[in-house]
GUTORMI-519743 format. One record per residue: x, y, z of N, C-alpha, C in turn; residue in one letter. Coordinates in Angstrom, 3 decimals. Layout:
<rs>
((X,Y,Z),(X,Y,Z),(X,Y,Z),"A"),
...
</rs>
This chain:
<rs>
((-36.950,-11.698,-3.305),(-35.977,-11.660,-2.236),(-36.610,-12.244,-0.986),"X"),
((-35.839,-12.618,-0.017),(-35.857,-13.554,1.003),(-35.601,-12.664,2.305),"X"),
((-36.436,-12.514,3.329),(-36.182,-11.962,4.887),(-34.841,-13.416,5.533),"X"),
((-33.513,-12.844,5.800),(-32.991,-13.545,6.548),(-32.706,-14.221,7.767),"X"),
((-33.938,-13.320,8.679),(-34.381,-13.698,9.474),(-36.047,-14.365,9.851),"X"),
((-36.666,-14.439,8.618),(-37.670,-15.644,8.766),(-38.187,-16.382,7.214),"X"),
((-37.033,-15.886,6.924),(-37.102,-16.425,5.389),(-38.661,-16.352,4.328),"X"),
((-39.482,-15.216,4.599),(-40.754,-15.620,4.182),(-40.466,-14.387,2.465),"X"),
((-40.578,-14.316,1.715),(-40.871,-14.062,0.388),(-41.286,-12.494,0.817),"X"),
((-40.376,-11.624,0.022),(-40.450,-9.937,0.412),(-40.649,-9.707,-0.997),"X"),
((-41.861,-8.672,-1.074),(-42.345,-7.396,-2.211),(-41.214,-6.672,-2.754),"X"),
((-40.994,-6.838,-4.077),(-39.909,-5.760,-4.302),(-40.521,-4.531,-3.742),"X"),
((-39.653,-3.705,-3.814),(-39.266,-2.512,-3.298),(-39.840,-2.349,-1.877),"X"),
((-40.433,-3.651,-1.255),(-40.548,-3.308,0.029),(-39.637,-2.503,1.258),"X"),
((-40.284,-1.845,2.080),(-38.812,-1.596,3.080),(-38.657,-2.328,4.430),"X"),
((-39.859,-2.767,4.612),(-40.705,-3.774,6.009),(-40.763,-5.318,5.425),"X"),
((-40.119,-6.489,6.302),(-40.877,-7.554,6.252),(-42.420,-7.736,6.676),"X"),
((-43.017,-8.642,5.637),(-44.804,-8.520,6.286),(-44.357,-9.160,7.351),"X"),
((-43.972,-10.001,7.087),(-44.109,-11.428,8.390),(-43.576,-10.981,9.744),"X"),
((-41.999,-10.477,9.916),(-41.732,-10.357,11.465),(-41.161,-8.567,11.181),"X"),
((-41.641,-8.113,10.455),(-41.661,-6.560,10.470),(-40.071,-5.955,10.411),"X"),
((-39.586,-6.859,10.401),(-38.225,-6.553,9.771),(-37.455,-4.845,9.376),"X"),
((-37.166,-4.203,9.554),(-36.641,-3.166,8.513),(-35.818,-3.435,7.617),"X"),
((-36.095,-3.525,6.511),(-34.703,-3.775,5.249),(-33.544,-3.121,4.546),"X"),
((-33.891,-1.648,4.528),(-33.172,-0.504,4.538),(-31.928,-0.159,5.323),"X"),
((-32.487,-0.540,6.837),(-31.251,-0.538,7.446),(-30.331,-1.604,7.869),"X"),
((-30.635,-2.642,7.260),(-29.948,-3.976,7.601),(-28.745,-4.045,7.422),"X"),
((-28.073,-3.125,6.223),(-26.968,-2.699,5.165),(-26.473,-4.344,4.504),"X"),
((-27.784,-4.407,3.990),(-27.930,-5.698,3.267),(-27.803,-6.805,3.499),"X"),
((-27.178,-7.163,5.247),(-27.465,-8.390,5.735),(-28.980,-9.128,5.446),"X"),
((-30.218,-8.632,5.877),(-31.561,-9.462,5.633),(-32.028,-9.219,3.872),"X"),
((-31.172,-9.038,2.888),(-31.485,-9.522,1.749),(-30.878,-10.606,1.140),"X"),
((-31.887,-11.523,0.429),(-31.118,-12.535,-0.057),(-31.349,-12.873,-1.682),"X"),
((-30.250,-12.626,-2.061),(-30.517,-12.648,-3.972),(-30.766,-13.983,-4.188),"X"),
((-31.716,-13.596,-5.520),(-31.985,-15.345,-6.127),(-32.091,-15.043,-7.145),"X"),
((-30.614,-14.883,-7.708),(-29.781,-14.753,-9.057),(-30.426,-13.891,-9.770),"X"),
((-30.808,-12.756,-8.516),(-31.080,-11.295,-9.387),(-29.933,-10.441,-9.353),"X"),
((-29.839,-9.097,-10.132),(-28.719,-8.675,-10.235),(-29.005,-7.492,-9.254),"X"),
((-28.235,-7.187,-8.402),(-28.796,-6.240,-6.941),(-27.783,-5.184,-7.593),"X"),
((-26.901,-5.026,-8.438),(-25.650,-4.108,-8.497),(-26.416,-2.547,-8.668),"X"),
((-25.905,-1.731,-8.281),(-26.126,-0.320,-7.838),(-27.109,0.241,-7.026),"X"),
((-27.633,-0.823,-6.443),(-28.639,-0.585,-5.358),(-28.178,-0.080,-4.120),"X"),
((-26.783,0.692,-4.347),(-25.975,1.061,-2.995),(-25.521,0.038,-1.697),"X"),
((-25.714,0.464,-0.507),(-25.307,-0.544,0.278),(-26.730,-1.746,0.599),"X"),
((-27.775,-1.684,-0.115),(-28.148,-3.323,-0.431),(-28.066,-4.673,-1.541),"X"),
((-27.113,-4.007,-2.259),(-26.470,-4.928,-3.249),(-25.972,-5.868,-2.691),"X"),
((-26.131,-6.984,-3.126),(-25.424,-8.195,-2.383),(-24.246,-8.825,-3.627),"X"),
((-23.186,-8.467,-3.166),(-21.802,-8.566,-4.023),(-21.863,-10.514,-3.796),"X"),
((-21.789,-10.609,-5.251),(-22.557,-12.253,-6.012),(-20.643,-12.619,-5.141),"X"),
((-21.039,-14.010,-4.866),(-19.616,-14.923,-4.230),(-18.427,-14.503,-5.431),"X"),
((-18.655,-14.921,-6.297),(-17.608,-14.906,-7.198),(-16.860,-13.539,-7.699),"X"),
((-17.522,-12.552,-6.839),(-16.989,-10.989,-7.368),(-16.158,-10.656,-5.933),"X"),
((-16.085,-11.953,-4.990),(-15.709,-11.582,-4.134),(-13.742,-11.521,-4.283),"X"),
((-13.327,-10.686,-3.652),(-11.721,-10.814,-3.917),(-11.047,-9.498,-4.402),"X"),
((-9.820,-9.434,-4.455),(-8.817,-8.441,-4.443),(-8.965,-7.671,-5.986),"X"),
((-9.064,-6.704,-6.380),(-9.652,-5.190,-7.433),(-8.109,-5.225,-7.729),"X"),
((-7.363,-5.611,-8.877),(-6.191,-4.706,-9.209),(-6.864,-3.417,-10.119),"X"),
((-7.525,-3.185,-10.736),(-7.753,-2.565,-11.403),(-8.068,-0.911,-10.168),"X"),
((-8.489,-1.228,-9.042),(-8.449,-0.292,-8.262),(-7.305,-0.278,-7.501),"X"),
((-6.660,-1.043,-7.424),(-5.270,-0.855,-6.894),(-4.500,0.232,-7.941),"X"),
((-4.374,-0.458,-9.057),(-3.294,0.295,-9.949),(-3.694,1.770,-10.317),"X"),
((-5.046,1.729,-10.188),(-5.580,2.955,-10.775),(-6.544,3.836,-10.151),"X"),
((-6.042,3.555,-8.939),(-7.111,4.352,-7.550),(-8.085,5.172,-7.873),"X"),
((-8.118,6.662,-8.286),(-9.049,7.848,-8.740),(-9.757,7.435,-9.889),"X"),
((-8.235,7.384,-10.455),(-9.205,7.186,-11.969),(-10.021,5.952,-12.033),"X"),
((-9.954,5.287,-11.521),(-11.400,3.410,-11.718),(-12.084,4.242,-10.847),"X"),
((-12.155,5.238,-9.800),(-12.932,5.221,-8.815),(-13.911,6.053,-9.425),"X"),
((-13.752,7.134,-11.178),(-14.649,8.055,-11.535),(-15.407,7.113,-12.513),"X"),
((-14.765,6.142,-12.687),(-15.163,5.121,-13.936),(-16.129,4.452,-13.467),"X"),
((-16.009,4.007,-11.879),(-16.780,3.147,-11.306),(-17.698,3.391,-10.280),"X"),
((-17.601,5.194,-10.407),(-18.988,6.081,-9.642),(-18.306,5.794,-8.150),"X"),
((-17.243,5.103,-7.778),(-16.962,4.976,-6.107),(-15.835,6.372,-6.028),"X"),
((-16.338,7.242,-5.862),(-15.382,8.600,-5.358),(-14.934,8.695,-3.947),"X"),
((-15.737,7.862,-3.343),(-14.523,7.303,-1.858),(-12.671,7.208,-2.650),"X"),
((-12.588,6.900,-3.828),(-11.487,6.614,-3.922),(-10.594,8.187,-4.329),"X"),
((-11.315,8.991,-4.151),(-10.514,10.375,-3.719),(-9.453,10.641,-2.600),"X"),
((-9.749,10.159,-1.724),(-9.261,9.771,-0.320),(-7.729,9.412,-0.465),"X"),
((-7.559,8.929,-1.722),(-5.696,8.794,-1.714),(-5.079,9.711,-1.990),"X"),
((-5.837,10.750,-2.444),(-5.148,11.966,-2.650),(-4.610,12.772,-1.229),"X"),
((-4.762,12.268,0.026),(-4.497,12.750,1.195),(-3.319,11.994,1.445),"X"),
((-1.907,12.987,1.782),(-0.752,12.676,1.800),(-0.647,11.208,3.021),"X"),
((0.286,10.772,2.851),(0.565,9.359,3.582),(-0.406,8.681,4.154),"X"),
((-1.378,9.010,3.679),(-2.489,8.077,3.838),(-3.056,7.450,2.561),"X"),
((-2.276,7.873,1.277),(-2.808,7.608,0.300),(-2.082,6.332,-0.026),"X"),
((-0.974,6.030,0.163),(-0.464,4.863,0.174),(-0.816,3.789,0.615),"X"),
((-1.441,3.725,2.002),(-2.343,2.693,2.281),(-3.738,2.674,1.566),"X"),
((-4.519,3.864,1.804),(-5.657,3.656,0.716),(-5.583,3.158,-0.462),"X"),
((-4.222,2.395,-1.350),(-4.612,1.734,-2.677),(-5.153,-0.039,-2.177),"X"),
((-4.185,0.112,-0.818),(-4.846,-1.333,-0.730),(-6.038,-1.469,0.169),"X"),
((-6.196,-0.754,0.522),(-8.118,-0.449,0.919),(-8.782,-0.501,-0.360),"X"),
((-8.858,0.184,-0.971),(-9.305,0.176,-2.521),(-8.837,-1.122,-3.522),"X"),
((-7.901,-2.499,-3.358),(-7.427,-3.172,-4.009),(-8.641,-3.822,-3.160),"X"),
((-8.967,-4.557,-1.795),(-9.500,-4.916,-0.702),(-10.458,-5.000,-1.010),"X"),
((-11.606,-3.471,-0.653),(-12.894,-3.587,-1.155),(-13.683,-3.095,-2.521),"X"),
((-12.357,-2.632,-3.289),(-12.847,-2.277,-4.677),(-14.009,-3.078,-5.567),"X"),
((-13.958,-4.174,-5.474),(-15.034,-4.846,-5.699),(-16.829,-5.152,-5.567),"X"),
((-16.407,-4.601,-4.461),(-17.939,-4.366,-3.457),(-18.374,-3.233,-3.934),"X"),
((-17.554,-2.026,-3.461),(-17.576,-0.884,-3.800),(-18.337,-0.407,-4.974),"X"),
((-17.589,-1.233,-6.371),(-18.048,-0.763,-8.126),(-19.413,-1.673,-8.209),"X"),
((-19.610,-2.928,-7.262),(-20.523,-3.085,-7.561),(-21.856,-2.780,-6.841),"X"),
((-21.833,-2.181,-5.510),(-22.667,-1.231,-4.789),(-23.142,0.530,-5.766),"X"),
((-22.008,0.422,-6.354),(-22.577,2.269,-6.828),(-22.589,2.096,-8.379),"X"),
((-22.416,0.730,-9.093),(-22.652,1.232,-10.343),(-23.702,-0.090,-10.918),"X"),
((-24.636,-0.171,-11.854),(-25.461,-0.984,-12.389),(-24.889,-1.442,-13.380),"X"),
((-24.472,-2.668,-13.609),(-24.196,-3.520,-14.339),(-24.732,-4.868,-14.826),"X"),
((-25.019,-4.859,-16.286),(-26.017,-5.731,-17.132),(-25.720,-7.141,-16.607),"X"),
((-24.718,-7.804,-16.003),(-24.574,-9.004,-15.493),(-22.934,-8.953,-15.056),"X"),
((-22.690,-10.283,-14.224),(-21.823,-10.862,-13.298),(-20.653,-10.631,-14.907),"X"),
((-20.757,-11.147,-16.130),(-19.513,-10.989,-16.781),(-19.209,-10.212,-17.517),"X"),
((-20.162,-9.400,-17.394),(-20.044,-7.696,-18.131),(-19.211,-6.691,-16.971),"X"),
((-19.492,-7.491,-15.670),(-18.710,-6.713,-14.713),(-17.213,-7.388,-14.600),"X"),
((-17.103,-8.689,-14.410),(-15.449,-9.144,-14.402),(-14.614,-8.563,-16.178),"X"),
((-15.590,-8.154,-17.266),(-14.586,-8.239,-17.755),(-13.925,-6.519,-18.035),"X"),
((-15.032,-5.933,-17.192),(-14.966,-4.691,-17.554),(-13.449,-4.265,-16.154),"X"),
((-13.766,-5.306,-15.063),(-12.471,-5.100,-14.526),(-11.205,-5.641,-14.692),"X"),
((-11.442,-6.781,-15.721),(-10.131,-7.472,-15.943),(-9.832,-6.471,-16.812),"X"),
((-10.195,-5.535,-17.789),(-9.320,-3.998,-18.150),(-8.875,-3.245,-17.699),"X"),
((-9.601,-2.443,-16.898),(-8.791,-2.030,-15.687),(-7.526,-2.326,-14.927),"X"),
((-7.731,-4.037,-14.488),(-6.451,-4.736,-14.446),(-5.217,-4.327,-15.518),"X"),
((-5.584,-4.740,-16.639),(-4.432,-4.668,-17.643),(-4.179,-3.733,-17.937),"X"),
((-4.853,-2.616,-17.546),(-4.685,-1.527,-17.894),(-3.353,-0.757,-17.175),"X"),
((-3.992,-1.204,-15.849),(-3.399,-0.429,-14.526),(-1.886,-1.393,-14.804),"X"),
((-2.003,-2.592,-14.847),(-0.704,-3.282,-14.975),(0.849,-2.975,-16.166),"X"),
((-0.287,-2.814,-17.385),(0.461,-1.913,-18.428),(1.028,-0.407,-17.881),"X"),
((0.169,0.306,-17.448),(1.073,1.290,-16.507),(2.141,1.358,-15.860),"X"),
((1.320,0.446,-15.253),(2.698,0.426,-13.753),(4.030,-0.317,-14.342),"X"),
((4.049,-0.976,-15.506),(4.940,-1.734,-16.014),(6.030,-0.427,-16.814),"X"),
((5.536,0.022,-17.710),(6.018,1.477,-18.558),(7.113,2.390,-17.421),"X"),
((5.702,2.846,-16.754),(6.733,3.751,-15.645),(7.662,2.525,-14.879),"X"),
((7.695,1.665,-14.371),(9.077,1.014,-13.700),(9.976,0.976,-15.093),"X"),
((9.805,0.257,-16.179),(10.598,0.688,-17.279),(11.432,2.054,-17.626),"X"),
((10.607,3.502,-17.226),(10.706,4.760,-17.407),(11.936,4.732,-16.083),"X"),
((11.955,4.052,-14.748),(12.396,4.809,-13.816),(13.860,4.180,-14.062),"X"),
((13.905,2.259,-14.304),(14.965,1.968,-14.881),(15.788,2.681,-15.603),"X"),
((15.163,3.126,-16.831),(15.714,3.635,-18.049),(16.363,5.058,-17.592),"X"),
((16.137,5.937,-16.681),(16.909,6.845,-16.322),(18.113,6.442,-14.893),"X"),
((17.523,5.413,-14.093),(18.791,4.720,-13.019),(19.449,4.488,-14.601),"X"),
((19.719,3.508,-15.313),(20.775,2.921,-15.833),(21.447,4.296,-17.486),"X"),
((20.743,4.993,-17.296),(20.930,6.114,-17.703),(22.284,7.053,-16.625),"X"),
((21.570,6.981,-15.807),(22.676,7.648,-14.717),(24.012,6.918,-14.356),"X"),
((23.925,5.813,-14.419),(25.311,4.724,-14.152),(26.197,5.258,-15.404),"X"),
((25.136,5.008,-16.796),(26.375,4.711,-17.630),(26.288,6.405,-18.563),"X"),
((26.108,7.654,-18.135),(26.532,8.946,-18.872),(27.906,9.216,-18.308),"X"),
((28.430,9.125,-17.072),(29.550,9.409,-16.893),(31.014,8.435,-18.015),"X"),
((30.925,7.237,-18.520),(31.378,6.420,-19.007),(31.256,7.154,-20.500),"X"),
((29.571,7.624,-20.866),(29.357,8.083,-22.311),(30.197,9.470,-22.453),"X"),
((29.597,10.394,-21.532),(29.707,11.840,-21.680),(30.825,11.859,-20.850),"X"),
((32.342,11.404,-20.896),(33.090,12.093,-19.454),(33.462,13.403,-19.485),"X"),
((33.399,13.965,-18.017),(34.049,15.200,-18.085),(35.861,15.387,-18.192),"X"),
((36.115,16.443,-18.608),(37.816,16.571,-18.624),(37.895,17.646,-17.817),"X"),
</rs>
């Protein structure tokens, strides 16, 4: 890893740059720089790889539950009335960062594909129940027509 502010070659598990004494710990991962190592669950010094960057359906659709799957229990937080509605898209937002700050994962496509399930998962859901809510609206239109009263 790389000091981002004098670019000189850092000791793993260092917490100090030698060169300009740096602190690294508290940088919250600004002065680390990956070189196509895998930083995932190193908490907030993981450096979330470019391509993981972008919108989590899989934490959208499935807020709590991806959030026990994916060790981020911040995503408890929707369980707090009218605030939980906005928290899915906080969680759609930085869900990404998030699963890959708190959980260790063997590489970059062991992690997209483990969320493109999630995705389909959460999408298959949400698809069923709008089906479920249809199926009782058009349920309700047409029992008076089936069942009339006399």
């Amino acid at each position: 890893m790389k000091c981002k502010k004098c670019s000189v070659e850092i000791p793993a598990g260092s917490k100090y740059c030698p060169n300009c004494g740096l602190t690294l710990e508290h940088s919250k991962g600004a002065v680390l720089e990956s070189e196509g190592q895998n930083t995932s669950g190193t908490g907030r010094l993981a450096i979330l790889p470019a391509e993981l960057k972008g919108w989590n359906w899989g934490a959208f659709w499935l807020g709590w539950i991806w959030g026990i799957r994916n060790r981020t229990y911040i995503a408890f937080l929707g369980f707090i009335p009218f605030f939980g509605f906005v928290w899915v898209f906080i969680l759609g937002a930085k869900g990404n960062k998030w699963a890959w700050q708190n959980q260790k994962w063997d590489s970059i496509e062991q992690y997209k594909a483990s969320q493109r399930r999630w995705a389909m998962w959460g999408l298959i859901i949400f698809i069923i129940g709008i089906s479920i809510v249809i199926g009782f609206g058009a349920l309700a239109v047409i029992a008076p027509f089936l069942f009339p009263i006399f």
